[in-house]
C-alpha positions as CSV (number, residue, x, y, z in Angstrom):
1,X,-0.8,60.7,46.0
2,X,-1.3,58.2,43.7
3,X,-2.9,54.5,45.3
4,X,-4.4,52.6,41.8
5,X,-1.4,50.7,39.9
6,X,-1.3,47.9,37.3
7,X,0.8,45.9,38.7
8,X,2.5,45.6,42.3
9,X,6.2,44.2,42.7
10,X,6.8,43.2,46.2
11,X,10.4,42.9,46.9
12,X,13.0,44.7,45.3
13,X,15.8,42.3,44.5
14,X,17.7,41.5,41.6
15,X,14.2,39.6,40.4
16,X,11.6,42.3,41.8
17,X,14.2,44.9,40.1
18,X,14.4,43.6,36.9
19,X,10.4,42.7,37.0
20,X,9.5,46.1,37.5
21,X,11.8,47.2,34.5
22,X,10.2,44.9,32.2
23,X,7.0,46.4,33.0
24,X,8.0,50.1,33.2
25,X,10.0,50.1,30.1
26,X,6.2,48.6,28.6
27,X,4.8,51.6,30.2
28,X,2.5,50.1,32.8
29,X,2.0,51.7,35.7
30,X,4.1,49.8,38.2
31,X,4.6,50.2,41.9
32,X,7.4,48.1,43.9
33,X,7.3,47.7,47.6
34,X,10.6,47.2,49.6
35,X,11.2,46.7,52.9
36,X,14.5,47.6,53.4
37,X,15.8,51.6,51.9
38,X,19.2,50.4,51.2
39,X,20.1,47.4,48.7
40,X,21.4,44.3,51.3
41,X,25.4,45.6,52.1
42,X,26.8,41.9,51.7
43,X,26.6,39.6,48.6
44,X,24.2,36.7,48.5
45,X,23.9,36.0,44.8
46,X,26.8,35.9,43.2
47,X,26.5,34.6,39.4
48,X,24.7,35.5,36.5
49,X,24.5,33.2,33.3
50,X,24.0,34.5,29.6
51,X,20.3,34.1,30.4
52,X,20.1,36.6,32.8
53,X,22.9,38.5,31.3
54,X,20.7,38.9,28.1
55,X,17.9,40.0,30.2
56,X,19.8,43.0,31.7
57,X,20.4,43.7,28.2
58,X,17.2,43.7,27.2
59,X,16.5,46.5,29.7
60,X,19.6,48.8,29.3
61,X,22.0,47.5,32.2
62,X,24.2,45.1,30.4
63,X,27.0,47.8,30.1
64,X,26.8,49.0,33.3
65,X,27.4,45.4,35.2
66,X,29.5,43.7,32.4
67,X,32.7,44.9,32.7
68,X,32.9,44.8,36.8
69,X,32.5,41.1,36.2
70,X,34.6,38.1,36.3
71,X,34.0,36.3,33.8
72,X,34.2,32.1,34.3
73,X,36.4,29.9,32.4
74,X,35.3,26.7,33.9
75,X,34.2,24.8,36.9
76,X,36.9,22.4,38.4
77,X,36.4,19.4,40.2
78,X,39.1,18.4,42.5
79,X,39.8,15.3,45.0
80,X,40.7,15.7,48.6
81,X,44.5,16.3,47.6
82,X,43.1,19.3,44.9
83,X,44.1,17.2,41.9
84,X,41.4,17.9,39.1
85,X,39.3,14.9,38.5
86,X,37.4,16.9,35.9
87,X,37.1,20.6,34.0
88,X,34.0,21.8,33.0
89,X,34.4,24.4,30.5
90,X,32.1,27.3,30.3
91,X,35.1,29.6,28.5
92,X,32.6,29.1,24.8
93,X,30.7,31.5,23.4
94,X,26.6,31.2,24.5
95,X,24.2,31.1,22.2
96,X,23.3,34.7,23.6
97,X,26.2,36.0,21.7
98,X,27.4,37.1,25.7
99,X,29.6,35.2,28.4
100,X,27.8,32.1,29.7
101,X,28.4,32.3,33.1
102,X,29.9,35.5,35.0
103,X,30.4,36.5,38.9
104,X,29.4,40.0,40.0
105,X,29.4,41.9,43.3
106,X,26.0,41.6,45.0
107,X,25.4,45.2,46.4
108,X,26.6,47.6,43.9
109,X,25.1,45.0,41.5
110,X,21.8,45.4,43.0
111,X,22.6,49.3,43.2
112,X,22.6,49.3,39.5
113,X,19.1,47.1,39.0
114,X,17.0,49.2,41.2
115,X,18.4,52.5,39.4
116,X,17.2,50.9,36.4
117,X,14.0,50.4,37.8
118,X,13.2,54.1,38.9
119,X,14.4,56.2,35.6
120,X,10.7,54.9,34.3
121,X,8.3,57.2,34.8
122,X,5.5,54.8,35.4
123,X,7.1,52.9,38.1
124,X,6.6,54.4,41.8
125,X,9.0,52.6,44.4
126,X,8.2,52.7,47.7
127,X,11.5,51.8,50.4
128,X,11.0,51.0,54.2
129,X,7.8,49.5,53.5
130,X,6.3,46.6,54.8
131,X,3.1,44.6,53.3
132,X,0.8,44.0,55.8
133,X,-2.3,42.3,54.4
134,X,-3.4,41.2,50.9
135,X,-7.0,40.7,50.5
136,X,-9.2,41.7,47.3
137,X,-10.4,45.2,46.9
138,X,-14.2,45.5,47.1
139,X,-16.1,45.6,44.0
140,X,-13.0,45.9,41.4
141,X,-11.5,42.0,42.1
142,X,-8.3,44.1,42.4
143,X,-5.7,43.3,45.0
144,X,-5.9,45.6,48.0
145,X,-2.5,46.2,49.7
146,X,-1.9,47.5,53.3
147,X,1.2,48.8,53.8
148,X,3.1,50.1,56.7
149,X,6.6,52.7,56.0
150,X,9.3,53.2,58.4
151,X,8.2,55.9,59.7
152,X,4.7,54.5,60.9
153,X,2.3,55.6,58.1
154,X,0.2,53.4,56.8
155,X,-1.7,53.3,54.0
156,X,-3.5,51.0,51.6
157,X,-2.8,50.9,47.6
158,X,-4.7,49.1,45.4
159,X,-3.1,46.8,41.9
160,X,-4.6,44.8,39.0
161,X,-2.5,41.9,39.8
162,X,0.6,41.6,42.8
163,X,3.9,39.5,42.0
164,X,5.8,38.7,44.9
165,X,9.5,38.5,44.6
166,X,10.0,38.5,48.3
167,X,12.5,35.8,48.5
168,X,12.5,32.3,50.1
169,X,10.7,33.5,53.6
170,X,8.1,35.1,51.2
171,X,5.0,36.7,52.9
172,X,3.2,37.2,49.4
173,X,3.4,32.8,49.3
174,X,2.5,32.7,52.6
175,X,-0.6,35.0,52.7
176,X,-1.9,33.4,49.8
177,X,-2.2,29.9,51.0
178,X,0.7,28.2,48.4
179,X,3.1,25.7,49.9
180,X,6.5,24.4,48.5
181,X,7.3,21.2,47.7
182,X,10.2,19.4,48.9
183,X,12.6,17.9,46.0
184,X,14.7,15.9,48.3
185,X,17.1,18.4,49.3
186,X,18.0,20.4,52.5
187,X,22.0,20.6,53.8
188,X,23.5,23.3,55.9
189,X,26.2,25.2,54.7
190,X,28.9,27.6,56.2
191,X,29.4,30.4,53.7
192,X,32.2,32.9,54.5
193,X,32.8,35.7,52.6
194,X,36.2,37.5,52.1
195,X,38.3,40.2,51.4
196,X,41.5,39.3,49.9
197,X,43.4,39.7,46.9
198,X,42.5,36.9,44.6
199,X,45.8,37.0,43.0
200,X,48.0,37.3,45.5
201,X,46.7,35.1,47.6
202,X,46.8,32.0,44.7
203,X,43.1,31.6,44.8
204,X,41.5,30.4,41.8
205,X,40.7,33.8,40.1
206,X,38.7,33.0,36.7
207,X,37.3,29.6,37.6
208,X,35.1,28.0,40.3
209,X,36.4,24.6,42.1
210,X,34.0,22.3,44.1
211,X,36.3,20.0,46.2
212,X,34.5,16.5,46.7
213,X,36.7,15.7,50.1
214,X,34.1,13.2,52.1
215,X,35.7,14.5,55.3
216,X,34.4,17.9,54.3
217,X,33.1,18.8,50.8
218,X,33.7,22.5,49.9
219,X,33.1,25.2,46.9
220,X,34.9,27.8,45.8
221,X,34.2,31.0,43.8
222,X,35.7,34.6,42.7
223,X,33.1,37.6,43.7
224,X,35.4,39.9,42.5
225,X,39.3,40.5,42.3
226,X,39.2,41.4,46.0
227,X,36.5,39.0,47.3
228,X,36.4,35.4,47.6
229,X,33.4,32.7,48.4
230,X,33.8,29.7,50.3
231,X,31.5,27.5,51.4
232,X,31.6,24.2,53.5
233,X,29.0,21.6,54.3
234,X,28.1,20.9,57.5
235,X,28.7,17.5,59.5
236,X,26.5,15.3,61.5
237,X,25.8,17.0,64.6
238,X,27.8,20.0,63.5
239,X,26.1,23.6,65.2
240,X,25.7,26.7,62.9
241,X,26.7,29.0,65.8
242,X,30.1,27.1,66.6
243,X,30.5,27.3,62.7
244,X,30.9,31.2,62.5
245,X,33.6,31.3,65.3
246,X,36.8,32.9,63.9
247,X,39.2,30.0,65.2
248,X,36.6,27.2,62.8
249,X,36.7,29.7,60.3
250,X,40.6,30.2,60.3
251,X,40.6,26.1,60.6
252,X,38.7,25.6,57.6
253,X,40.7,28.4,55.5
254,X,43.9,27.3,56.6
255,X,44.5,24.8,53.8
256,X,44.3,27.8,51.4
257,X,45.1,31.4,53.0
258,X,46.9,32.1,56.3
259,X,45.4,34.6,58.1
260,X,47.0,37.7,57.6
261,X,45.8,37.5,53.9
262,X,42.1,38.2,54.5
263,X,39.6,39.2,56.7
264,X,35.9,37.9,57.1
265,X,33.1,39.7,55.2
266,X,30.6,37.6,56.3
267,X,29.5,34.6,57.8
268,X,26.6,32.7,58.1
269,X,25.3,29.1,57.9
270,X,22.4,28.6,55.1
271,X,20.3,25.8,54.9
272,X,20.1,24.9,51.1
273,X,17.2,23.8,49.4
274,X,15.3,22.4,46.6
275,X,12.0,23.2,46.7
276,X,9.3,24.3,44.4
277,X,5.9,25.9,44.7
278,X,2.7,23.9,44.3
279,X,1.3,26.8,42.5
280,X,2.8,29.9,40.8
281,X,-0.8,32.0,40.8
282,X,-3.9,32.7,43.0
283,X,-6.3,34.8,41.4
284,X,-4.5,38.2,40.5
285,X,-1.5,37.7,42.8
286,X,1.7,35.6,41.3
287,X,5.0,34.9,42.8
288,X,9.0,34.6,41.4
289,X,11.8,34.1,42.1
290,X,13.0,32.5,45.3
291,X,9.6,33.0,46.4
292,X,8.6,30.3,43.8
293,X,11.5,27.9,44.3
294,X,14.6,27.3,45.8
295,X,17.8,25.7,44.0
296,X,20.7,24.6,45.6
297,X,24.2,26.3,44.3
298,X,26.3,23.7,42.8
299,X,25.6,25.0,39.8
300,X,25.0,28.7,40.8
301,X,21.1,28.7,38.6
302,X,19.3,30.5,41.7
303,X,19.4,33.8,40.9
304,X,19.4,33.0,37.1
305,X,15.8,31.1,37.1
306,X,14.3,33.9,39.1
307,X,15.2,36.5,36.1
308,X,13.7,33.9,33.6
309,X,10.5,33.8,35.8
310,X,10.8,37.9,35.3
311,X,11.6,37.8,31.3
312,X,8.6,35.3,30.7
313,X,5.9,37.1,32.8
314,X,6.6,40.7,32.0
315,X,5.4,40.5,28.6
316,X,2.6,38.4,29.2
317,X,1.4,40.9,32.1
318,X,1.9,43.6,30.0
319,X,-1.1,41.9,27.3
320,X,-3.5,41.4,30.3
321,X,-3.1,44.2,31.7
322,X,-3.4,46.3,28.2
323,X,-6.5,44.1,28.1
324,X,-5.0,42.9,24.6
325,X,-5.0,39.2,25.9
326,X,-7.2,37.3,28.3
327,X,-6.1,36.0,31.6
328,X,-5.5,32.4,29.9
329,X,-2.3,33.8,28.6
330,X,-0.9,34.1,32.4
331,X,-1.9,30.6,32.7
332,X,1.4,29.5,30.7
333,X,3.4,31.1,33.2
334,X,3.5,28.3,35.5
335,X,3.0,25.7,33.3
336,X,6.1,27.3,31.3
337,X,8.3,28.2,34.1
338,X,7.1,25.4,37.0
339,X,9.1,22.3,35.2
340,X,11.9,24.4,33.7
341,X,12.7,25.1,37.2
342,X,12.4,21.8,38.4
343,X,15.2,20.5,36.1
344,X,17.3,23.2,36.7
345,X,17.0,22.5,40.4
346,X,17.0,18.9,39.9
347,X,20.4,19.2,38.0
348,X,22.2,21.0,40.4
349,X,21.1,18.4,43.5
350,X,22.1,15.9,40.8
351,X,25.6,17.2,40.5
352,X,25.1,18.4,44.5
353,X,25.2,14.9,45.8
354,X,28.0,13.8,43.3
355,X,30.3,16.1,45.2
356,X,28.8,15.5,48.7
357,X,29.5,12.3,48.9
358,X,30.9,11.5,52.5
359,X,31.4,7.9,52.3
360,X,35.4,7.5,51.9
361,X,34.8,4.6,50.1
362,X,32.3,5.6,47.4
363,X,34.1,8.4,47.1
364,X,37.1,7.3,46.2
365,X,35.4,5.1,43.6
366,X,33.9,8.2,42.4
367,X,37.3,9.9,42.0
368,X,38.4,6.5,40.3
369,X,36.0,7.1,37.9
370,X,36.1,10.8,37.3
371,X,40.1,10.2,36.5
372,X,39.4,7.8,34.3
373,X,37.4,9.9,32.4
374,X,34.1,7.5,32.8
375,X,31.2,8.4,30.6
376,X,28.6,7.3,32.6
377,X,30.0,9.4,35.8
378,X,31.0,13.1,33.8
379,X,27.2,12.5,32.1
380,X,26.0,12.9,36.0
381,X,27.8,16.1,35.9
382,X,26.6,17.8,32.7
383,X,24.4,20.2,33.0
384,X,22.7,22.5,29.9
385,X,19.7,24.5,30.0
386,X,16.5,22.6,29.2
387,X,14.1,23.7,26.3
388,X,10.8,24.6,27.9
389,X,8.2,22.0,27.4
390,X,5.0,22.2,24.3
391,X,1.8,24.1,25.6
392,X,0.1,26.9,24.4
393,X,3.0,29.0,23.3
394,X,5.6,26.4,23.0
395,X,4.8,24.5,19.2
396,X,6.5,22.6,16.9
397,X,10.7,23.6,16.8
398,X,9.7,25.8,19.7
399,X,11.3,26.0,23.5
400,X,14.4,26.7,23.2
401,X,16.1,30.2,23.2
402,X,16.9,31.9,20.2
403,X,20.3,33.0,19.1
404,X,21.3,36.1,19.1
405,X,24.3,37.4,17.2
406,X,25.7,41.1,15.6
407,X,25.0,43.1,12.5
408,X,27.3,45.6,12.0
409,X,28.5,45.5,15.5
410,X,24.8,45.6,17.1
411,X,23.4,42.9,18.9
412,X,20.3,41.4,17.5
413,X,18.0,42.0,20.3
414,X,18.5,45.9,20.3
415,X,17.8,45.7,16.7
416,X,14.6,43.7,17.0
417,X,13.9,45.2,20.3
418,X,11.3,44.3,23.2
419,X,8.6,42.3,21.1
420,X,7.8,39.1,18.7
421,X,10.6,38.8,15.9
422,X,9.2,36.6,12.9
423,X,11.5,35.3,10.5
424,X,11.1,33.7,7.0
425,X,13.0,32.6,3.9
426,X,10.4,34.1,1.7
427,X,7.9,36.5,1.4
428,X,5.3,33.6,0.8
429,X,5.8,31.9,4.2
430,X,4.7,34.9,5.8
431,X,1.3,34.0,4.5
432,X,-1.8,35.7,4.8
433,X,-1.7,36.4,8.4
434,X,1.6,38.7,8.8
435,X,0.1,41.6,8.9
436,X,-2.2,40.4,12.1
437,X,1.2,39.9,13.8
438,X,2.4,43.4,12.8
439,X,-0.4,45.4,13.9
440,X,-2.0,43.4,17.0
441,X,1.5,42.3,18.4
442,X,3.7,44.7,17.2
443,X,6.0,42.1,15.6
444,X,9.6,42.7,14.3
445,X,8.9,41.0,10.7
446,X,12.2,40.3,8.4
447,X,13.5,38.0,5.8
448,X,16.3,35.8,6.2
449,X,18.0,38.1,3.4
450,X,17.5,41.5,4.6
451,X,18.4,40.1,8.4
452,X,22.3,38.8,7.6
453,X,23.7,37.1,10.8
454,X,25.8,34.7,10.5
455,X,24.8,32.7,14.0
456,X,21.1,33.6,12.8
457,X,21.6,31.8,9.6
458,X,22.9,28.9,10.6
459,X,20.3,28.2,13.3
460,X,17.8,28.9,10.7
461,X,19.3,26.3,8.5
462,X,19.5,23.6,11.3
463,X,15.8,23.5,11.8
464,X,14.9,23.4,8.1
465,X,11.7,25.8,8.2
466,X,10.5,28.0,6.2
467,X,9.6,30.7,8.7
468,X,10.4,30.9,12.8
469,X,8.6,32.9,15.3
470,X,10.2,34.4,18.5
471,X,8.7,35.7,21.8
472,X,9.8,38.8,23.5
473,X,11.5,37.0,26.1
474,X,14.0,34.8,23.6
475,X,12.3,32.0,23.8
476,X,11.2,30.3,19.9
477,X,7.8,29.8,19.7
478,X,7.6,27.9,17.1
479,X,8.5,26.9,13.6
480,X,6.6,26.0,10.5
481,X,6.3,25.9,6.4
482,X,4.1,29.2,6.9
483,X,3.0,32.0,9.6
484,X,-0.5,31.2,9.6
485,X,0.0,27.6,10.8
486,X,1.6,29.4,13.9
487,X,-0.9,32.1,13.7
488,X,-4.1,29.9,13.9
489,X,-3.0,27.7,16.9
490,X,-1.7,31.0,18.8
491,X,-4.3,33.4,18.1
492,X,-6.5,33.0,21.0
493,X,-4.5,32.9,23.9
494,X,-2.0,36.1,22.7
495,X,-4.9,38.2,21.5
496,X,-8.3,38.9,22.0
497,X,-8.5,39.7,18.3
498,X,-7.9,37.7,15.2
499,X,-7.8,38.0,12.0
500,X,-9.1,36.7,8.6
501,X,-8.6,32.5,8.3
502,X,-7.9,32.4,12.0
503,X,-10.4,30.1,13.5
C-alpha cells in the first residue's frame, strides 16, 4: 500500500477537488484526504464566475457542469416595496470567452469535481478519513500525516508538501499555528433552501436580487429551475434556533411564496465573515480556500477565490516538486493570492453594508440616491476583478488575466493547453532566449500571425508590445519589446536553469 506522495490535499471540496486535478493531470503523485465518503447532500456554494468556470475547463469538466447551469443576467437591487433602485448587468460576454457568472447545484456539482479528480492515475483518494496529526517526518523534512478511516485503521502517510482545503473550521490552519485576521465583518444570516418551481412560483429565475429593506435586508438567488436561495440577516437580539422554526420561516417567505409552493431543503443560520489568514505557508504545509479566507456573499466570490488559490498554486507545486524550480517560487503564492483576496472580500463587505443598512433614515437616502442614478453611490456598488499586484512573476503589463477566445470553434486554452503561452508580433521579439522557454518550461510559442483570434488581437493591440508572456493559470506575466527582457528578470525564480545572456 502505497504511504510516500508529492503532495497531500486535505479536504475534498470544490477547491481540494479541483487542486488535486491540477496536480494529477501534471502527473504528480497526489493523495487527497476526506473526511466524509459522500459529497455534502445540500448546497453551500452556489456560484461560479468565468474564473472558476475557465478553471474547470482547464481540467476537462466545463462540459459536464455548463449546461445544468443557470446562467445570470444581472444582479438587481430593489427597495423595501421591490422597485429596482439599480441593475447590475453581468449578461456580457467575460473576457474568458465563457458566462461571467453562473449558479450550479452544489452536490451533483461536487459529484462531478471529485470524479474528475480520481480518473488520474497518480491521485489516490482516501474517504472517511480523518487527519489526526501533522508533524515533520524524521530525517526527510517531509510532512508526516496520521490518519484515522472510518472503520478505525489508522495509519500514517508521508507528503513533500500538505495543502489544506479543509474549509473555514480548518484543522490543517489550526495545527499549524496560523490565525485569521478580522476585516471588519461578522453578521448572522438565515439561509433557507428550497424546492420549488422557479417559474411557477414568479421567482426571479435568471437574475439575483438583494433587497436593501432596513427592517430586514434579504438576498435572493436561482440554484437551479427547482431550487431557490434565500437568505435574511439577522436582528439585534434575534436567536439562530427560533430562526429555523417553520412558522419564522413561512413568515419571512410569505411576501413571495405561500406555502403550498415549496418545501424547506434546508435551514441554517451562518455567521458570515471576512477574514483572511496571516500567513498562507509554514514550511511544506499551505492552505486554500476557505481555509485561507473567508468572504462574505454579496457578491457570491467565495467559492470563486478558492479555485484561483488552486489555478495559481498547482503549477507552481508542480515546478517544486519536479525539482525544476526552487521553493522561492511557492513564495509568490501568498504574496500573489493574499491581497487579491482581500479586495475581493473587501468589495463584497463594501457592497454588504450598502445593502444592510438598517437605519430607515439613511436608507431611504440611499434609495434616493440609487433612483437617481448617483455616481458616487452605484461607484460603491461596482465591483470587477482586480489585476494581481507586481512581484516576482507579475512585471510590466502583467496581472491581469488573459483573454481567451476561438479558432475555428476551439477555445484558446485547449489549443495552448496546460503551460506558458508566449506571444509576439515578430520572430525578432522572441529574441535570443525563446528556445530556454521552449525546452525548460515547455512553452506554447506563436506569432500573432499564425495565432488568428480576433479577441486575442485586439488585446494584443491595446497594450502596444511587441511580445506578451502568459502563465499556466491565465494570468499575463508580463509584456515587453522582447522575451529576453522577461526572461532575465524571471529566470531564477521559475527555473533552476538558465540560459545563455540570463544573468
Amino acid at each position: 500500500m502505497k504511504t510516500e506522495y508529492d503532495v497531500a490535499v486535505v479536504g475534498l471540496g470544490p477547491v481540494g477537488a479541483v487542486l488535486a486535478s491540477l496536480l494529477g493531470r501534471s502527473g504528480l503523485s497526489v493523495v487527497a484526504i476526506e473526511k466524509d465518503v459522500d459529497v455534502f447532500p445540500l448546497p453551500r456554494a452556489a456560484h461560479i464566475d468565468h474564473t472558476g468556470l475557465r478553471t474547470l475547463q482547464g481540467i476537462e469538466c466545463l462540459d459536464q457542469v455548463l449546461p445544468d447551469m443557470i446562467r445570470n443576467k444581472r444582479l438587481n437591487l430593489l427597495n423595501a416595496q421591490r422597485q429596482v433602485l439599480t441593475s447590475i448587468s453581468a449578461d456580457q460576454e467575460s473576457i474568458s470567452g465563457l458566462p461571467t457568472s453562473a449558479y450550479f447545484y452544489q452536490p451533483d456539482f461536487d459529484v462531478v469535481l471529485r470524479r474528475a479528480a480520481t480518473r488520474y492515475e497518480s491521485v489516490h483518494v482516501k474517504l472517511g478519513a480523518t487527519v489526526d496529526e501533522i508533524s515533520s517526518a524524521a530525517g526527510s523534512g517531509n510532512v508526516a500525516i496520521k490518519l484515522t478511516h472510518s472503520t478505525g485503521y489508522g495509519e500514517v502517510i508521508t507528503a513533500k508538501w500538505l495543502v489544506g482545503c479543509d474549509g473555514a473550521r480548518s484543522f490543517v490552519r489550526e495545527a499549524i499555528g496560523i490565525n485569521l485576521k478580522s476585516l471588519d465583518f461578522d453578521e448572522k444570516w438565515l439561509v433557507v433552501d428550497l424546492n420549488v418551481d422557479v417559474r411557477k412560483a414568479g421567482l426571479p429565475a435568471d437574475h439575483v436580487i438583494e433587497v436593501c429593506d432596513p427592517a430586514r435586508p434579504y438576498l435572493s438567488t436561482p440554484i437551479s429551475a427547482t431550487r431557490q436561495r434565500f437568505e435574511f440577516m439577522l436582528l439585534p437580539g434575534e436567536v439562530a434556533e427560533d430562526m429555523t422554526k417553520k412558522d419564522v420561516i413561512a413568515g419571512l417567505l410569505a411576501a413571495w411564496l405561500e406555502g403550498s409552493l415549496y418545501t424547506v431543503e434546508r435551514a441554517a443560520v451562518y455567521t458570515f465573515h471576512g477574514v483572511v489568514a496571516e500567513q498562507w505557508r509554514k514550511g511544506r504545509v499551505l492552505i486554500a480556500g476557505d481555509a485561507a479566507h473567508q468572504t462574505p456573499p454579496f457578491l457570491g466570490q467565495g467559492m470563486c477565490t478558492g479555485l484561483r488559490d488552486a489555478a495559481n498554486l498547482a503549477w507552481k507545486l508542480m515546478r517544486v516538486v519536479q525539482d525544476k524550480a526552487g521553493t522561492a517560487l511557492l513564495d509568490t503564492y501568498e504574496s500573489e493570492r493574499a491581497p487579491h483576496a482581500v479586495k475581493v472580500i473587501q468589495a463584497a463587505i463594501r457592497i454588504g453594508k450598502t445593502i444592510c443598512e438598517l437605519d430607515p433614515t439613511r436608507a431611504a437616502e440611499r434609495d434616493r440616491l440609487l433612483l437617481a442614478d448617483d455616481r458616487g453611490v452605484r461607484q460603491s456598488l461596482a465591483f470587477s476583478l482586480p489585476n494581481l499586484e507586481r512581484g516576482p512573476l507579475i512585471l510590466e503589463g502583467g496581472g491581469s488575466l488573459f483573454v481567451q477566445s476561438r479558432i475555428g470553434g476551439e477555445l484558446t486554452d485547449d489549443i495552448i493547453g496546460p503551460r506558458f503561452f508566449v506571444l509576439a508580433r515578430s520572430a525578432a521579439a522572441l529574441g535570443s532566449t525563446v528556445g530556454w522557454w521552449k525546452t525548460e518550461l515547455d512553452a506554447h510559442v506563436a506569432l500573432i500571425s499564425d495565432f488568428q483570434s480576433p479577441g486575442i488581437l485586439r488585446w494584443f493591440d491595446s497594450c502596444e508590445a511587441e511580445v506578451v508572456v502568459v502563465r499556466p493559470d491565465r494570468y499575463v506575466l508580463g509584456t515587453a519589446e522582447s522575451l529576453d527582457d522577461v526572461t532575465r528578470v524571471v529566470a531564477g525564480v521559475l527555473s533552476r536553469h538558465t540560459t545563455e545572456g540570463v544573468s
